[in-house]
mmCIF entry with sequence, helices, sheets and N, C-alpha, C, O atoms, coordinates in Angstrom:
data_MODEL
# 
_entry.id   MODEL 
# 
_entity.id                         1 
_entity.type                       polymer 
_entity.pdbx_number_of_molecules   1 
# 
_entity_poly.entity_id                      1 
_entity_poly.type                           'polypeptide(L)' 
_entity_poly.nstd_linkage                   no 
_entity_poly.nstd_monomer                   no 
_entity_poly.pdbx_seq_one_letter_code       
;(UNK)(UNK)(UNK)(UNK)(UNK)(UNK)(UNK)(UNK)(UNK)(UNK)(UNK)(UNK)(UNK)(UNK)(UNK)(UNK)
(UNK)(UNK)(UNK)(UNK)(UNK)(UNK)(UNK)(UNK)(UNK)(UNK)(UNK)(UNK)(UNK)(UNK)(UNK)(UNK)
(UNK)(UNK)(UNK)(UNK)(UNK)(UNK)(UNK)(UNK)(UNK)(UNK)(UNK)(UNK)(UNK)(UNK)(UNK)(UNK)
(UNK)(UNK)(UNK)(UNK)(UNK)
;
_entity_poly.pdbx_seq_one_letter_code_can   XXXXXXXXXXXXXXXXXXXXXXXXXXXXXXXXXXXXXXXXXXXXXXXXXXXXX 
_entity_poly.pdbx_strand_id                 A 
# 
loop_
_entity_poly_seq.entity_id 
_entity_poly_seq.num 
_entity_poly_seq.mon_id 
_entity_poly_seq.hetero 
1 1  UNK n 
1 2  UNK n 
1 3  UNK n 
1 4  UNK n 
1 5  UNK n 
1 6  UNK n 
1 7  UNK n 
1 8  UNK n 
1 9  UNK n 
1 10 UNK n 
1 11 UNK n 
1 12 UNK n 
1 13 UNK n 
1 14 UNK n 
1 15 UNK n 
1 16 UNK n 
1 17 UNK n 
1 18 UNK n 
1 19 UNK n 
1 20 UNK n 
1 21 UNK n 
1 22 UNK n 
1 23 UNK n 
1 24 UNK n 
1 25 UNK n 
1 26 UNK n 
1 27 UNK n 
1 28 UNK n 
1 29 UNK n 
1 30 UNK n 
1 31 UNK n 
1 32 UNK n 
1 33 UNK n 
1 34 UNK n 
1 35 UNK n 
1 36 UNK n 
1 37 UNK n 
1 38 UNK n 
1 39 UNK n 
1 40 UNK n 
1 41 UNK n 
1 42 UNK n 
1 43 UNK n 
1 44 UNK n 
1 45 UNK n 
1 46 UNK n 
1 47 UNK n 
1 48 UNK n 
1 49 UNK n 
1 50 UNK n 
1 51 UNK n 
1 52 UNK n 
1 53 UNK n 
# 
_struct_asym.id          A 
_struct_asym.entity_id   1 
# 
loop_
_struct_conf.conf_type_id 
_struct_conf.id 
_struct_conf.pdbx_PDB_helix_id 
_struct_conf.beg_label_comp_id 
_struct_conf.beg_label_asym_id 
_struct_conf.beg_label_seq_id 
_struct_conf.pdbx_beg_PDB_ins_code 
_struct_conf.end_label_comp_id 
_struct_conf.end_label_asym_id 
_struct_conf.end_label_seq_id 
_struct_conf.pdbx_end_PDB_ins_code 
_struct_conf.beg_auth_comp_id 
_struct_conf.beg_auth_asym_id 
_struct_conf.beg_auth_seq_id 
_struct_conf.end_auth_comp_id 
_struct_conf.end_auth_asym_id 
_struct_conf.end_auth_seq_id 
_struct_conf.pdbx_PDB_helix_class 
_struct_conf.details 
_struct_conf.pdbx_PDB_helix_length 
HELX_P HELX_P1 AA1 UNK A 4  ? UNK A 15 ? UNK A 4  UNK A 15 1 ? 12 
HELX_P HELX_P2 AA2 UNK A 17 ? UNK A 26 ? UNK A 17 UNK A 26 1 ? 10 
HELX_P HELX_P3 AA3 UNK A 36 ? UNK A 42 ? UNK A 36 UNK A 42 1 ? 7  
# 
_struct_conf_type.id          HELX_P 
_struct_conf_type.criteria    ? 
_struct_conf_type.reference   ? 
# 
loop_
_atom_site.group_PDB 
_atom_site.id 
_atom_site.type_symbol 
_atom_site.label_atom_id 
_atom_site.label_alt_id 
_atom_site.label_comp_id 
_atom_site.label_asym_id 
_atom_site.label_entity_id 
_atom_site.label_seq_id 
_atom_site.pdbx_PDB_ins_code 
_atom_site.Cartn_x 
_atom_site.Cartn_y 
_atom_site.Cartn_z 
_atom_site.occupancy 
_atom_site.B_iso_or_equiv 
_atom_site.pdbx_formal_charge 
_atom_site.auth_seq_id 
_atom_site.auth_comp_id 
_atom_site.auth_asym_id 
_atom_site.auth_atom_id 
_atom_site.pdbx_PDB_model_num 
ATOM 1   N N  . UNK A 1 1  ? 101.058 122.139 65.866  1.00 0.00 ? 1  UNK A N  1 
ATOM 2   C CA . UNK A 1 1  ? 100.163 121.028 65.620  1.00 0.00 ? 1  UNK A CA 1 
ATOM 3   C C  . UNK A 1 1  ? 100.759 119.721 66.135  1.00 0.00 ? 1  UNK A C  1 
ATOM 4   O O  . UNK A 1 1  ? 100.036 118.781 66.465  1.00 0.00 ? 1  UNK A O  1 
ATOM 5   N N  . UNK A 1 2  ? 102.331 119.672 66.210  1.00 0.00 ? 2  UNK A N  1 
ATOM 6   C CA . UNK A 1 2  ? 102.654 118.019 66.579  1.00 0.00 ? 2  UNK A CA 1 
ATOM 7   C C  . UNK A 1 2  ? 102.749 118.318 67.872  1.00 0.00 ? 2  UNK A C  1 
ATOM 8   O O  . UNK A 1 2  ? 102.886 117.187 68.337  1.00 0.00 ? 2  UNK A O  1 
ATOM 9   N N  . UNK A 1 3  ? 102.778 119.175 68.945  1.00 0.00 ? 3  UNK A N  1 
ATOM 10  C CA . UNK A 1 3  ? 101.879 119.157 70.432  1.00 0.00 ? 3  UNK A CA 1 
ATOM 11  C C  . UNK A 1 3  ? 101.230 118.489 70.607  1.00 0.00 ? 3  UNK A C  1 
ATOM 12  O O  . UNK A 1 3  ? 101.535 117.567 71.365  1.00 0.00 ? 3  UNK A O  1 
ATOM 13  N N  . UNK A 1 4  ? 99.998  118.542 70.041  1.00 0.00 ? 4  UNK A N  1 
ATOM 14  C CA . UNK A 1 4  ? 98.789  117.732 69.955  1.00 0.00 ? 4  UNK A CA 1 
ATOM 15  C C  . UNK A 1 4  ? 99.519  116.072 69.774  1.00 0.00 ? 4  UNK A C  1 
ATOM 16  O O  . UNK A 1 4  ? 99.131  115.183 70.530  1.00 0.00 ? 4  UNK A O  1 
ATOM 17  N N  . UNK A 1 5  ? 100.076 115.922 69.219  1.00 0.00 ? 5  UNK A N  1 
ATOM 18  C CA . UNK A 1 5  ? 100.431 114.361 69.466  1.00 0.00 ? 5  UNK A CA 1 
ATOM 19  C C  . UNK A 1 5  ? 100.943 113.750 70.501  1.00 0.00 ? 5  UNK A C  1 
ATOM 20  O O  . UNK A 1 5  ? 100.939 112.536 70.705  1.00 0.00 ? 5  UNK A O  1 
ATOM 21  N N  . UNK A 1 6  ? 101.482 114.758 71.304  1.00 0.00 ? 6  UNK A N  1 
ATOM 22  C CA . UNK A 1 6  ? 101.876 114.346 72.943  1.00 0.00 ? 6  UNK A CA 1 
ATOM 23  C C  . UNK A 1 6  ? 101.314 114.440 73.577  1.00 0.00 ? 6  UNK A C  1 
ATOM 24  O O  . UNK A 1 6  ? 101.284 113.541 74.417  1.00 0.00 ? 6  UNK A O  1 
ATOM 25  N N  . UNK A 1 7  ? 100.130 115.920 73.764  1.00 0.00 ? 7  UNK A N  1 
ATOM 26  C CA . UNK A 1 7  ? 99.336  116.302 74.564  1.00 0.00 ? 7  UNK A CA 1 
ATOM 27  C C  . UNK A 1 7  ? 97.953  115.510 74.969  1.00 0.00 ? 7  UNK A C  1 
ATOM 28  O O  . UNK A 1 7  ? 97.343  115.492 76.038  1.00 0.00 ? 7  UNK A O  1 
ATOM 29  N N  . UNK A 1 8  ? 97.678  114.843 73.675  1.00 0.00 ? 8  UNK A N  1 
ATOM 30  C CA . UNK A 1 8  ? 96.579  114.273 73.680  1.00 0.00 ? 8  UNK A CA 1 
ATOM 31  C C  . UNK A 1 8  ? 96.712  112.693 74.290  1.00 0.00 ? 8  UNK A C  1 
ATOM 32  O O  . UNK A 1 8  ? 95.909  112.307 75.139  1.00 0.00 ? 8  UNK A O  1 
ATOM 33  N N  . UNK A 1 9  ? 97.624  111.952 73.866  1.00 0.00 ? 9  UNK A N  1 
ATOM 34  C CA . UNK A 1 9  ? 97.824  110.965 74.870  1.00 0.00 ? 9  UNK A CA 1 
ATOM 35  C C  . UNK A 1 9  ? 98.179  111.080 76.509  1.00 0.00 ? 9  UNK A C  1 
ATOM 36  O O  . UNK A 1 9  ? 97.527  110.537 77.402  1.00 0.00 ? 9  UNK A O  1 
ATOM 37  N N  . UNK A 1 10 ? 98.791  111.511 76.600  1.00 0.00 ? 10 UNK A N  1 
ATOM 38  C CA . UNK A 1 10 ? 99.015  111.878 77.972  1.00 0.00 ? 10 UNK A CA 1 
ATOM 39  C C  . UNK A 1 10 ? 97.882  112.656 78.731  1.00 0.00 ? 10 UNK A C  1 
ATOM 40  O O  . UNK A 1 10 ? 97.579  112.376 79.891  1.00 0.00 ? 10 UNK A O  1 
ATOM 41  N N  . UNK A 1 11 ? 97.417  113.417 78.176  1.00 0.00 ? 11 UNK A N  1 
ATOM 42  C CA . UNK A 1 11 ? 95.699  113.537 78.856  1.00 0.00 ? 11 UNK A CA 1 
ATOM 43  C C  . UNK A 1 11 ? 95.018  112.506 78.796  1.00 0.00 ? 11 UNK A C  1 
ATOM 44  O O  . UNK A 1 11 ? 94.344  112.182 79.773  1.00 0.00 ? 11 UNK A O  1 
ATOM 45  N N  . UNK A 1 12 ? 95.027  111.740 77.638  1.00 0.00 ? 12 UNK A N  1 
ATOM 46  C CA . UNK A 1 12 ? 93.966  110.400 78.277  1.00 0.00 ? 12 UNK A CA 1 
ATOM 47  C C  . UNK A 1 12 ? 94.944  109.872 79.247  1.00 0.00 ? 12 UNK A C  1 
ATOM 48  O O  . UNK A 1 12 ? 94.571  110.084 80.401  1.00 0.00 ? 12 UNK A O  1 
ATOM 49  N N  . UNK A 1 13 ? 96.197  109.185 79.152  1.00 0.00 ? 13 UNK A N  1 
ATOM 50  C CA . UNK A 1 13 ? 96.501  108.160 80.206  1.00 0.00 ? 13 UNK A CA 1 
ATOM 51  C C  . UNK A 1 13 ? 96.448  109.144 81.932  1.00 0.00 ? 13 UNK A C  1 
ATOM 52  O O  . UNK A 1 13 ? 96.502  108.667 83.065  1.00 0.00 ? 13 UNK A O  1 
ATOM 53  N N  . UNK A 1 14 ? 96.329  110.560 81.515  1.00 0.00 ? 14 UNK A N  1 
ATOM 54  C CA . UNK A 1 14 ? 95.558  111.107 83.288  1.00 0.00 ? 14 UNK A CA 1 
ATOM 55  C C  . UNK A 1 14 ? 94.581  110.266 83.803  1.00 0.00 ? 14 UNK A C  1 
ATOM 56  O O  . UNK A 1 14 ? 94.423  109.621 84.840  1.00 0.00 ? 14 UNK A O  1 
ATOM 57  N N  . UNK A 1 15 ? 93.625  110.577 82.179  1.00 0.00 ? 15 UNK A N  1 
ATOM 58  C CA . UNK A 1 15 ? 92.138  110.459 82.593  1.00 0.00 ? 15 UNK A CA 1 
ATOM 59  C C  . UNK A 1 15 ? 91.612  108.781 83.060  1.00 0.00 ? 15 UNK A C  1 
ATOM 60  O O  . UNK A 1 15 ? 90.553  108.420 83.574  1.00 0.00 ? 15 UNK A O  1 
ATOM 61  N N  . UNK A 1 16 ? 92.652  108.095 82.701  1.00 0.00 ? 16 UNK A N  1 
ATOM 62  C CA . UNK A 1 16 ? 92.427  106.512 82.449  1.00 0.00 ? 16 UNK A CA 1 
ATOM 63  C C  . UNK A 1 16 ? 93.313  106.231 84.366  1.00 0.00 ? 16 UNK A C  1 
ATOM 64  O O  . UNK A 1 16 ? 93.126  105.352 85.207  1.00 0.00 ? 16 UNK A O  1 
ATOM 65  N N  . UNK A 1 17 ? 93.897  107.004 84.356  1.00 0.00 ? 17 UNK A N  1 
ATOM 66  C CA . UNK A 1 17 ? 94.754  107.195 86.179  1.00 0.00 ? 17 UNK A CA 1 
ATOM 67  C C  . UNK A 1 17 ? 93.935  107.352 86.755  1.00 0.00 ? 17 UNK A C  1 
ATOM 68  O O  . UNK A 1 17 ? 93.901  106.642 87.760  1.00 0.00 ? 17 UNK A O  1 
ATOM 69  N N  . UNK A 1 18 ? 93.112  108.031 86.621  1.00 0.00 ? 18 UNK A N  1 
ATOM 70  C CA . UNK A 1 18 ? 92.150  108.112 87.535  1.00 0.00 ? 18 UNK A CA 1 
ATOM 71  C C  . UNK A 1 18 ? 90.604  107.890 87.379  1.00 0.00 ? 18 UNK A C  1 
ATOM 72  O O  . UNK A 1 18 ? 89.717  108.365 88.089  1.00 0.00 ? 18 UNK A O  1 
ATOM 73  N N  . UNK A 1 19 ? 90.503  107.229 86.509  1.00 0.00 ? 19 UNK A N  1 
ATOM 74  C CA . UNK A 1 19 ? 89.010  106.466 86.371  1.00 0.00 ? 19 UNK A CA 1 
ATOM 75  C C  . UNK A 1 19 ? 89.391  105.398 87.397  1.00 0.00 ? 19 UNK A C  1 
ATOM 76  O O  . UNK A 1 19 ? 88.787  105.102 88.428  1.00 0.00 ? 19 UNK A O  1 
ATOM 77  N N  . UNK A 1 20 ? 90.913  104.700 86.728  1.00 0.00 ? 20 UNK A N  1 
ATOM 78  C CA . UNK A 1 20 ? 91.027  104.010 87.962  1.00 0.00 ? 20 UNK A CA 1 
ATOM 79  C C  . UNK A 1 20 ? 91.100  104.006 89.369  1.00 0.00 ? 20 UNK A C  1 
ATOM 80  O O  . UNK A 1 20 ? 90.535  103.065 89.926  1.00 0.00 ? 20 UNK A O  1 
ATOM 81  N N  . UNK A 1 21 ? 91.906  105.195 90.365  1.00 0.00 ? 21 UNK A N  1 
ATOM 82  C CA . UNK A 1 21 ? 91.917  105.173 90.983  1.00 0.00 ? 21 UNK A CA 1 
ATOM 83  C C  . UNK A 1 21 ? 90.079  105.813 91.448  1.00 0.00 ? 21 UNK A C  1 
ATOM 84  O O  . UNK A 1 21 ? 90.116  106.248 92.599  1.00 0.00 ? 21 UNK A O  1 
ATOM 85  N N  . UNK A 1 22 ? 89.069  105.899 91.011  1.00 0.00 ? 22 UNK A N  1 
ATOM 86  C CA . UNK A 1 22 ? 88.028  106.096 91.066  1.00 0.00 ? 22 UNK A CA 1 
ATOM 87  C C  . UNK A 1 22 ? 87.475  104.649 91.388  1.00 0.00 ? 22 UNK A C  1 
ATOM 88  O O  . UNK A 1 22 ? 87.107  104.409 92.538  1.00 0.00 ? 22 UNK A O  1 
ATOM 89  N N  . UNK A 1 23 ? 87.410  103.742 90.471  1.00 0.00 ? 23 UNK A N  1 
ATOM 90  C CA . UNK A 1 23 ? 87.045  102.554 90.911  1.00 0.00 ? 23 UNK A CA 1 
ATOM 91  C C  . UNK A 1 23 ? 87.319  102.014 91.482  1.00 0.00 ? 23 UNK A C  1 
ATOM 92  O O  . UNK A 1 23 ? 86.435  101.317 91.979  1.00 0.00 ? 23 UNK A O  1 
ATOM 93  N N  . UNK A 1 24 ? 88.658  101.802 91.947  1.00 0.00 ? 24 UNK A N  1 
ATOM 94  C CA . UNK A 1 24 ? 89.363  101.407 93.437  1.00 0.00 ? 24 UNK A CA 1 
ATOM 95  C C  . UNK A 1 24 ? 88.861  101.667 94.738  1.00 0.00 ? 24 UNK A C  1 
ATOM 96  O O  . UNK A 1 24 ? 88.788  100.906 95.703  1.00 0.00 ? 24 UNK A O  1 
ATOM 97  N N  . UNK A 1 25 ? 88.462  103.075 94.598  1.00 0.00 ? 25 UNK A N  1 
ATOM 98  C CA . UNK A 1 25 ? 87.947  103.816 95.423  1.00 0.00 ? 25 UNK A CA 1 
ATOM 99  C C  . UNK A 1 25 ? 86.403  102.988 95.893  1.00 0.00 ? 25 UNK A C  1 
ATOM 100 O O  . UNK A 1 25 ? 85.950  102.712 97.003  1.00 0.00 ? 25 UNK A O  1 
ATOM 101 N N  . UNK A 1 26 ? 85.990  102.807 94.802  1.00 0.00 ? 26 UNK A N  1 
ATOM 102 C CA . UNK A 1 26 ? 84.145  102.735 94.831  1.00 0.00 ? 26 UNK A CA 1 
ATOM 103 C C  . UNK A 1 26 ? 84.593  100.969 95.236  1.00 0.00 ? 26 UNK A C  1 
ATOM 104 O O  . UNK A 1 26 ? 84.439  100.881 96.454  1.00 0.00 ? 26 UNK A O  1 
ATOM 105 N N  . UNK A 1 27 ? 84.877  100.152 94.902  1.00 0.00 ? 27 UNK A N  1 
ATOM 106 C CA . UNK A 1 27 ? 85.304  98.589  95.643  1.00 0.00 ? 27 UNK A CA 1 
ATOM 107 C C  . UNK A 1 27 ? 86.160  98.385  96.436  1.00 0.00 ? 27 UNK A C  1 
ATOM 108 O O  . UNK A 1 27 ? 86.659  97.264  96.528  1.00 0.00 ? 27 UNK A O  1 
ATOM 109 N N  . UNK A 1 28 ? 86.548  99.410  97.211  1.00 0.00 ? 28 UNK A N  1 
ATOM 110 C CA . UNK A 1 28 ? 86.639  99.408  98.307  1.00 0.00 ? 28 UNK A CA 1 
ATOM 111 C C  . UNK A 1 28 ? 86.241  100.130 99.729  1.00 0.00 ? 28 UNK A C  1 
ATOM 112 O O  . UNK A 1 28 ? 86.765  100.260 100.836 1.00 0.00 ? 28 UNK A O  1 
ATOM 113 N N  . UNK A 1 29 ? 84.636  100.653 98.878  1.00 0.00 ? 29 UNK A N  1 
ATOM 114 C CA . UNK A 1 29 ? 84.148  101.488 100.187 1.00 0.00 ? 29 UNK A CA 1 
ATOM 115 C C  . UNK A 1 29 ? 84.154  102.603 100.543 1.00 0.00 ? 29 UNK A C  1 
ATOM 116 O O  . UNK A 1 29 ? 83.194  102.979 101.216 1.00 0.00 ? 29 UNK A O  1 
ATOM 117 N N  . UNK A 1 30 ? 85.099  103.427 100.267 1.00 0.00 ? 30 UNK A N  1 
ATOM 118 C CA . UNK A 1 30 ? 85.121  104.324 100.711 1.00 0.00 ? 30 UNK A CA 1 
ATOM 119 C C  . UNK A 1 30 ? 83.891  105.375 100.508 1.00 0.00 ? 30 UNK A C  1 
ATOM 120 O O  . UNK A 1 30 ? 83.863  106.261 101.362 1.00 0.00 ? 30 UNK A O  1 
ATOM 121 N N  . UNK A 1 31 ? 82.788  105.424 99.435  1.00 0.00 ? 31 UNK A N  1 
ATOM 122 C CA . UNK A 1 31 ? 81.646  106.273 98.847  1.00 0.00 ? 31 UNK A CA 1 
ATOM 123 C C  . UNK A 1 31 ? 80.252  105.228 100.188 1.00 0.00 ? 31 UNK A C  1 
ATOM 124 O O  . UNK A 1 31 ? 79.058  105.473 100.014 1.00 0.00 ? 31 UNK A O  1 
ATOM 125 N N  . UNK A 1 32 ? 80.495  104.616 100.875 1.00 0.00 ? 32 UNK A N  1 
ATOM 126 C CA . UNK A 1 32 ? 79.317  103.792 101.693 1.00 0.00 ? 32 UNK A CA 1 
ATOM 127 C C  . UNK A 1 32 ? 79.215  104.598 102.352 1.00 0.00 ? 32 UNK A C  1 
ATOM 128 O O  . UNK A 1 32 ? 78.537  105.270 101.575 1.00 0.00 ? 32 UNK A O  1 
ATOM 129 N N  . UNK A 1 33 ? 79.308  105.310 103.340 1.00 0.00 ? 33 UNK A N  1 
ATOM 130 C CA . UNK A 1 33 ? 78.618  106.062 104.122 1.00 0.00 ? 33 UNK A CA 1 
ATOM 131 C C  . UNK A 1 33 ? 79.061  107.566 104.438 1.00 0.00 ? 33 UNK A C  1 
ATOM 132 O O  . UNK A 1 33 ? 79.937  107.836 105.260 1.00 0.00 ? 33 UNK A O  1 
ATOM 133 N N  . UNK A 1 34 ? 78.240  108.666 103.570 1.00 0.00 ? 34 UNK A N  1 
ATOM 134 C CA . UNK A 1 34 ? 78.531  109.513 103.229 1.00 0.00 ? 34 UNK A CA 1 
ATOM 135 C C  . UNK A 1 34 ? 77.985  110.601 104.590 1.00 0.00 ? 34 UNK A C  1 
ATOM 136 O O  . UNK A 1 34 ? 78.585  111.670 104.709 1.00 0.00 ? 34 UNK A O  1 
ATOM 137 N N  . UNK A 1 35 ? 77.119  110.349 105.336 1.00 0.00 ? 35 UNK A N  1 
ATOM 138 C CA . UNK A 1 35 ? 76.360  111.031 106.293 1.00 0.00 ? 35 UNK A CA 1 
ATOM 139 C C  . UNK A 1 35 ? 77.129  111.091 107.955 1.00 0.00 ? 35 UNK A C  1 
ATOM 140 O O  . UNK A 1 35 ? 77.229  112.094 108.661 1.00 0.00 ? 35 UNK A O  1 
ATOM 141 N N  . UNK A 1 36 ? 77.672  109.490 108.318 1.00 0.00 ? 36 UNK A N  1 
ATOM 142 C CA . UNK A 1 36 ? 77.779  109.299 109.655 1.00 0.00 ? 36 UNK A CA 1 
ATOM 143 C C  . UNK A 1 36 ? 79.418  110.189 110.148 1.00 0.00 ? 36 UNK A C  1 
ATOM 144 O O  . UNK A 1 36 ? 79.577  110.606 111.295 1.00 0.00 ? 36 UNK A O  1 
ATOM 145 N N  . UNK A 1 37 ? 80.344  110.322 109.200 1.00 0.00 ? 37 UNK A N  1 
ATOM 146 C CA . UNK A 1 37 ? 81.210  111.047 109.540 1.00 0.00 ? 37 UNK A CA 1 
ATOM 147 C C  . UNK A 1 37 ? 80.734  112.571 110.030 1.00 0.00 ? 37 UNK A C  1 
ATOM 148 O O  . UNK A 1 37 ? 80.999  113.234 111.033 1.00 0.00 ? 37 UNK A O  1 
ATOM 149 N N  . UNK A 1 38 ? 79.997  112.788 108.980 1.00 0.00 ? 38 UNK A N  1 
ATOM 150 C CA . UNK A 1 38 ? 79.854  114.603 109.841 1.00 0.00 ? 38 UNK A CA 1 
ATOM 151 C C  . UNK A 1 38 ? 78.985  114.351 111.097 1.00 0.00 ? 38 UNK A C  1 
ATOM 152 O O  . UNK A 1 38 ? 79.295  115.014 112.086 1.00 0.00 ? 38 UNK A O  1 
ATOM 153 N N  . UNK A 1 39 ? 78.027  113.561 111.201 1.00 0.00 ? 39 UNK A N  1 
ATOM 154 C CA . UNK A 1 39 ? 77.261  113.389 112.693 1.00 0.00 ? 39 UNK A CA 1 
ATOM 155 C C  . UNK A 1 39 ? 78.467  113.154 113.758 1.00 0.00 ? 39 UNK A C  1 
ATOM 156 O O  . UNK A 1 39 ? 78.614  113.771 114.813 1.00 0.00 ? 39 UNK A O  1 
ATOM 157 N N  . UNK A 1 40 ? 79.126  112.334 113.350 1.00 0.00 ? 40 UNK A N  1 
ATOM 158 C CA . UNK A 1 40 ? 80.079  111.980 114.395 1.00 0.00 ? 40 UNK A CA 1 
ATOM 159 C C  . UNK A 1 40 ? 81.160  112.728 115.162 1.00 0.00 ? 40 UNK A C  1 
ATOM 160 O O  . UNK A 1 40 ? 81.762  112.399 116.184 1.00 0.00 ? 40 UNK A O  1 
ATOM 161 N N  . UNK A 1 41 ? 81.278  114.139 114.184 1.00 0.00 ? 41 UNK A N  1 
ATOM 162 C CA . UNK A 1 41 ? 81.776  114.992 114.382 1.00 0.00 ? 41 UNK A CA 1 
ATOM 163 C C  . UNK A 1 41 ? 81.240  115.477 115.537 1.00 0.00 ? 41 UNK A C  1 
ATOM 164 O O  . UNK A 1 41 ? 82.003  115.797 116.448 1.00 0.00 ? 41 UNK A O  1 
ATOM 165 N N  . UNK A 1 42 ? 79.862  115.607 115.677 1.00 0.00 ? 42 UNK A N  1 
ATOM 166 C CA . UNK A 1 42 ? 78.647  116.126 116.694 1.00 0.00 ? 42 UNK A CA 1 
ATOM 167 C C  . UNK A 1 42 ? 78.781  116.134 118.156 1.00 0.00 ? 42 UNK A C  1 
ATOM 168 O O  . UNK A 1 42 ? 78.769  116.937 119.089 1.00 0.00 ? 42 UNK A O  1 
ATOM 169 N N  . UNK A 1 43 ? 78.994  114.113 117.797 1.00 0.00 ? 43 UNK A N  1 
ATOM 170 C CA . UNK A 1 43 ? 79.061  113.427 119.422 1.00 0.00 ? 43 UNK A CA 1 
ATOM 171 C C  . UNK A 1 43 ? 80.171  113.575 119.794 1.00 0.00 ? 43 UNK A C  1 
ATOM 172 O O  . UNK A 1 43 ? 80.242  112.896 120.818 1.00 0.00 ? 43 UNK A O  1 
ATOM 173 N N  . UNK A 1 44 ? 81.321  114.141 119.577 1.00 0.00 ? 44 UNK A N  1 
ATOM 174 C CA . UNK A 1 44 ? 82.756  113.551 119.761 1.00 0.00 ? 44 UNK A CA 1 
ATOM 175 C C  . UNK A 1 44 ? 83.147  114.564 121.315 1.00 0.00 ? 44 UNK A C  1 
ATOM 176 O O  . UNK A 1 44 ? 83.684  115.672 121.284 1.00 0.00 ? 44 UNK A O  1 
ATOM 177 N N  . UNK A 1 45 ? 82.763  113.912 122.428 1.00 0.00 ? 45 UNK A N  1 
ATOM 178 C CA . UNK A 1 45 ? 82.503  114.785 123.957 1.00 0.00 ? 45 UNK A CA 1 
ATOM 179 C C  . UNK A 1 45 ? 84.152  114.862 124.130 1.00 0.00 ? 45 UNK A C  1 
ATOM 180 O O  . UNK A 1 45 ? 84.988  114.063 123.710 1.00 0.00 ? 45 UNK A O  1 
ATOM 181 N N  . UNK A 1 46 ? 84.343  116.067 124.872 1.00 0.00 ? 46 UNK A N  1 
ATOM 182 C CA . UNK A 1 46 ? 85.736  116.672 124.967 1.00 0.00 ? 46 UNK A CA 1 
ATOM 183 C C  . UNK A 1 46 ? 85.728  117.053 126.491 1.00 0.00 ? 46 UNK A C  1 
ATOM 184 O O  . UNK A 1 46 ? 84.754  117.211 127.227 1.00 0.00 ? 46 UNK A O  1 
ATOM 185 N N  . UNK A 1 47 ? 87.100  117.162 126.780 1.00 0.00 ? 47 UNK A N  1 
ATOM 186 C CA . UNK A 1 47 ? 87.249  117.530 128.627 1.00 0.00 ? 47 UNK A CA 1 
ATOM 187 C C  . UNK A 1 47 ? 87.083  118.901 128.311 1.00 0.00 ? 47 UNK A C  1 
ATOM 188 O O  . UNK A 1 47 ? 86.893  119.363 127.186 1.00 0.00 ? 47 UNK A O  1 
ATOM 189 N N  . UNK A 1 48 ? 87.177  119.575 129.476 1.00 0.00 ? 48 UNK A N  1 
ATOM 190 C CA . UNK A 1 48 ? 87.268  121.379 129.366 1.00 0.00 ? 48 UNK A CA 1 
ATOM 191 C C  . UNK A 1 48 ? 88.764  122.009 129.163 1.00 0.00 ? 48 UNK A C  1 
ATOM 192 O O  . UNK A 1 48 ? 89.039  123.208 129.145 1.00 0.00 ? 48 UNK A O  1 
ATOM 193 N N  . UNK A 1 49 ? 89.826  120.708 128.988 1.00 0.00 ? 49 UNK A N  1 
ATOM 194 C CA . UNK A 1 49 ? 90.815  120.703 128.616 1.00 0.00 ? 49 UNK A CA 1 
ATOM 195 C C  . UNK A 1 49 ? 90.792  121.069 126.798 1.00 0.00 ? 49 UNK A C  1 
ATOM 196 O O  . UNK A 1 49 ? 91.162  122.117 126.269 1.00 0.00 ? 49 UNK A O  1 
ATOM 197 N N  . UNK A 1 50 ? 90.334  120.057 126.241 1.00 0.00 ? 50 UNK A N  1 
ATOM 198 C CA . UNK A 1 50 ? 89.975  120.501 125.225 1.00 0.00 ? 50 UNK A CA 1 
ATOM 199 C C  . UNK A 1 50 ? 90.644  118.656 124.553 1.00 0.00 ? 50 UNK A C  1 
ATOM 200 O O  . UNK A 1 50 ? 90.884  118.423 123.369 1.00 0.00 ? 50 UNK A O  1 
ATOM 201 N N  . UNK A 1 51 ? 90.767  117.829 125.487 1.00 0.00 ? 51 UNK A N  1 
ATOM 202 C CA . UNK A 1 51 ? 91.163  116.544 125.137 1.00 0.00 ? 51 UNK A CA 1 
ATOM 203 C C  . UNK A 1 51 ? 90.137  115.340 125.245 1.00 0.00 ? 51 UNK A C  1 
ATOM 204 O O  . UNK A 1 51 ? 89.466  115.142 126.258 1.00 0.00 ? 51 UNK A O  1 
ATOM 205 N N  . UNK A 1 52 ? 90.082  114.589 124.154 1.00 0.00 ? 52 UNK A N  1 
ATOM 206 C CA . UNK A 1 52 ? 89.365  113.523 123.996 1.00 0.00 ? 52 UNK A CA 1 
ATOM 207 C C  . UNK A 1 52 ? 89.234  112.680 125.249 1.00 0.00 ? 52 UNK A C  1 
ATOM 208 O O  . UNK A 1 52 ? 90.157  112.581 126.058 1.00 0.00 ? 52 UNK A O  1 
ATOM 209 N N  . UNK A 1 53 ? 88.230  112.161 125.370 1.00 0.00 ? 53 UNK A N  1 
ATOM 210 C CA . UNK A 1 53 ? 88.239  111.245 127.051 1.00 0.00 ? 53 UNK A CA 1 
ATOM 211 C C  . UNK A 1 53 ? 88.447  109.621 125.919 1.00 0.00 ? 53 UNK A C  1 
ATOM 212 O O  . UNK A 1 53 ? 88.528  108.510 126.442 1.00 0.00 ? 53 UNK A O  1 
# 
């Protein structure tokens, strides 16, 4: 039972690690454009080498 007295704080301060690094995330952009990376994947023209021009 006194597990639980370590276990349980230290799971929240995870969960509180990464709410933050969640919101960091979201004010600074990174969740804005969720679509144009995989298109871009599409256009990305290659030599017959197999190298970027």
């Amino acid at each position: 039972m006194s597990i639980l007295f370590l276990i349980i704080p230290f799971a929240l301060l995870i969960a509180l690690i990464f709410i933050i690094a969640f919101s960091y995330a979201v004010k600074k952009g990174q969740f804005e454009d969720l679509d144009t990376p995989a298109y871009r994947m599409l256009t990305d023209d290659e030599d017959t080498n197999g190298v970027k021009k």
